[in-house]
C-alpha positions in Angstrom: -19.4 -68.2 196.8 -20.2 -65.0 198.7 -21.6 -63.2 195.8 -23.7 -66.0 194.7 -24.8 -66.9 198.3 -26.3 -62.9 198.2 -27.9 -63.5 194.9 -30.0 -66.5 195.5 -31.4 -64.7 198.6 -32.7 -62.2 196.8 -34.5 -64.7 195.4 -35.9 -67.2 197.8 -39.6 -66.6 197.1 -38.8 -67.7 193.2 -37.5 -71.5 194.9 -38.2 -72.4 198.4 -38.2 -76.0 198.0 -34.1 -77.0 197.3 -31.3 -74.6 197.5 -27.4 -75.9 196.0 -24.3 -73.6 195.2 -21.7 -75.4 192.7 -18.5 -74.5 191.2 -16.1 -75.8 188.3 -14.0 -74.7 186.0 -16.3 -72.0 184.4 -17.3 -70.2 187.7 -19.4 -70.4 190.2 -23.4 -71.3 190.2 -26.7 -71.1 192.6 -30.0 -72.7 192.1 -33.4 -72.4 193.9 -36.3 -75.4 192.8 -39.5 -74.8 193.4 -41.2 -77.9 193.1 -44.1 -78.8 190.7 -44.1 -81.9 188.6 -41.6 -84.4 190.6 -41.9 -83.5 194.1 -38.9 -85.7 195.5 -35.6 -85.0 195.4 -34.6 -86.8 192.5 -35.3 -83.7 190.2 -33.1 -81.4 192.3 -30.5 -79.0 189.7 -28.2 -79.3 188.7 -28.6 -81.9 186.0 -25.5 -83.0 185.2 -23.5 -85.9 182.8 -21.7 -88.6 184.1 -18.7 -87.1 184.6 -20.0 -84.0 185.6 -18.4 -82.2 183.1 -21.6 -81.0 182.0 -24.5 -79.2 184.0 -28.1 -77.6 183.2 -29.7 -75.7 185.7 -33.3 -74.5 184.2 -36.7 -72.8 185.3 -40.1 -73.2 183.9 -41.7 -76.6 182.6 -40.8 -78.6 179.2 -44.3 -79.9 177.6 -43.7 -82.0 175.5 -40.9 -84.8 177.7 -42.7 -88.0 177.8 -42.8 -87.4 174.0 -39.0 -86.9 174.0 -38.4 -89.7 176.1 -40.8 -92.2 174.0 -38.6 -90.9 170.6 -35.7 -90.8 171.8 -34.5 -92.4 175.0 -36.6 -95.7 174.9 -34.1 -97.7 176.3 -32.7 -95.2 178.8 -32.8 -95.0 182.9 -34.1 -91.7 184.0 -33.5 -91.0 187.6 -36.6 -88.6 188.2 -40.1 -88.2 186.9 -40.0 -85.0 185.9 -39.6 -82.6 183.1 -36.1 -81.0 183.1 -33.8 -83.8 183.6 -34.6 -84.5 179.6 -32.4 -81.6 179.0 -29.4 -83.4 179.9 -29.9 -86.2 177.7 -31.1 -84.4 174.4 -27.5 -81.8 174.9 -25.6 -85.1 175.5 -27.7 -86.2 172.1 -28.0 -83.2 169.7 -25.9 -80.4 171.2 -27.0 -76.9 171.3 -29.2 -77.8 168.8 -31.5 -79.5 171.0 -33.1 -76.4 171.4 -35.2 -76.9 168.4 -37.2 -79.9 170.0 -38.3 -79.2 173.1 -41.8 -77.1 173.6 -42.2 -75.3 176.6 -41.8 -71.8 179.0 -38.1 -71.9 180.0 -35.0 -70.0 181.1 -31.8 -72.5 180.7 -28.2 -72.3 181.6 -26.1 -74.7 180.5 -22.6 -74.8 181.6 -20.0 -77.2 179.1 -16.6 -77.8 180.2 -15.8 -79.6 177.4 -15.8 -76.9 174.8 -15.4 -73.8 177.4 -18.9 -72.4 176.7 -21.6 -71.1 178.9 -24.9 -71.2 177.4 -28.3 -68.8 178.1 -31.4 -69.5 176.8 -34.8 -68.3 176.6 -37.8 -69.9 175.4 -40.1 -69.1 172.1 -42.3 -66.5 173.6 -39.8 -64.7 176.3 -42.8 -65.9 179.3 -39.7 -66.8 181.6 -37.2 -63.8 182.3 -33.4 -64.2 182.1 -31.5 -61.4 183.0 -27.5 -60.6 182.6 -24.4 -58.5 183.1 -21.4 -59.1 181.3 -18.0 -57.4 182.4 -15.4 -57.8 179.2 -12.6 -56.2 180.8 -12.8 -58.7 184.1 -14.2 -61.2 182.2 -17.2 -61.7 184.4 -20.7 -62.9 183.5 -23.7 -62.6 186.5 -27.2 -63.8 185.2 -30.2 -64.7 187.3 -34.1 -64.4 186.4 -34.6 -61.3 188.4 -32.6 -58.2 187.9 -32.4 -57.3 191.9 -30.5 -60.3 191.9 -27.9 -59.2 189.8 -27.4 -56.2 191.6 -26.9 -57.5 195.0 -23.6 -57.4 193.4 -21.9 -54.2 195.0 -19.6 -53.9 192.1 -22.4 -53.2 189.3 -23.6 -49.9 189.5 -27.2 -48.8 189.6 -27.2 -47.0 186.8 -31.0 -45.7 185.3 -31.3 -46.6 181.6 -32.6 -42.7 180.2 -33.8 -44.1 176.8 -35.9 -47.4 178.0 -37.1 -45.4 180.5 -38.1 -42.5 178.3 -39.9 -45.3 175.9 -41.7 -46.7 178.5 -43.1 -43.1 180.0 -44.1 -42.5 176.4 -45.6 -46.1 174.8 -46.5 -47.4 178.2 -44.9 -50.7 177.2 -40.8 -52.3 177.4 -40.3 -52.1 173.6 -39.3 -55.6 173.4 -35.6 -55.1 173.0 -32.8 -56.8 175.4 -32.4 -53.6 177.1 -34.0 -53.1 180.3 -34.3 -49.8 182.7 -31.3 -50.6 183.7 -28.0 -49.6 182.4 -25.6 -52.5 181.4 -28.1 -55.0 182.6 -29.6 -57.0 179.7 -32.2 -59.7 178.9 -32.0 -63.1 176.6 -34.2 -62.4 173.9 -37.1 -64.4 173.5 -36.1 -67.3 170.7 -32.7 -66.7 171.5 -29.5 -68.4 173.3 -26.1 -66.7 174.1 -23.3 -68.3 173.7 -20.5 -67.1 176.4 -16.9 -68.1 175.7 -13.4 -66.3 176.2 -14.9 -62.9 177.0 -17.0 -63.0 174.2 -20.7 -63.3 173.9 -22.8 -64.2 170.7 -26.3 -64.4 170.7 -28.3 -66.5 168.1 -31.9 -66.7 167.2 -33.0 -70.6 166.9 -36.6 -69.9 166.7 -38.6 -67.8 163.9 -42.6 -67.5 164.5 -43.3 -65.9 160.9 -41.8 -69.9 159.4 -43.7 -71.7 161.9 -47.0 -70.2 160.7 -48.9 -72.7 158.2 
């Protein structure tokens, strides 16, 4: 709790508007809303299934919604207006593979219970940041969309990443890779989701430009 309570307020400017800490059986979480599209509180994160079992916590804005709702959820209750409690319903619906419907800038965590898996996701594009550290030997995964966050944490080590660095000094641009100036400290890849499970972390693309292109 401590260590998440320091992270999310290193990042107060990024959600003024709701703040929540939850825990289950995967670890501990923090959110911070800043409110856009449903003002009330009914769009507060986490969104979670019935039986809790199953909770999304997400930044950024999902276009295309209403168009999910009308095709796929007709007949179903939504609690909010806004755009990020469809995430709960098409995971509940399609999986992981939801992914492939929904059009938008996002960063997504979604935490399943039922099959032991953390996932991190990043949208098409890589316009909303999501930054992580992943400890194998204590099993520990930190991940939050700034990477001063992360390091609130006294245990990870500030560490200067030489060959980033050195990139950047000589392109004048991050070359695009999950590295960051940071040593240890990683970012999702744009089209990309990780998939975090017993000390282990995969990462898949689900999203190719070069076959979307007519």
């Amino acid at each position: 709790n401590k260590k998440v309570n320091n992270m999310m307020n290193n990042l107060n400017h990024r959600g003024p508007d709701f703040r929540t800490i939850f825990k289950n059986s995967l670890g501990c979480f923090g959110f911070l809303r800043l409110s856009i599209i449903d003002l009330s509180d009914k769009s507060n994160q986490p969104f979670q299934s019935r039986d809790k079992k199953i909770s999304i916590i997400y930044n950024g804005e999902i276009y295309n919604y209403k168009n999910l709702k009308k095709n796929y959820f007709k007949s179903t209750k939504f609690n909010s207006n806004g755009d990020g409690e469809i995430l709960i319903h098409l995971y509940n619906k399609f999986g992981i593979n939801f992914i492939s419907k929904i059009k938008g800038m996002f960063s997504i965590c979604i935490i399943d219970q039922n099959i032991n898996k953390i996932y991190l996701i990043r949208d098409r594009f890589g316009i909303k940041p999501l930054y992580y550290f992943h400890d194998k030997n204590k099993n520990d995964l930190y991940f939050a969309s700034e990477i001063n966050s992360i390091l609130k944490n006294t245990n990870i080590k500030r560490e200067l990443n030489y060959n980033e660095t050195f990139k950047f000094f000589k392109q004048g641009l991050v070359n695009g890779t999950n590295e960051t100036f940071f040593k240890n400290i990683f970012q999702v890849n744009k089209s990309c989701y990780l998939e975090f499970s017993k000390n282990k972390i995969i990462e898949k693309q689900y999203y190719f430009l070069e076959k979307s292109i007519d």
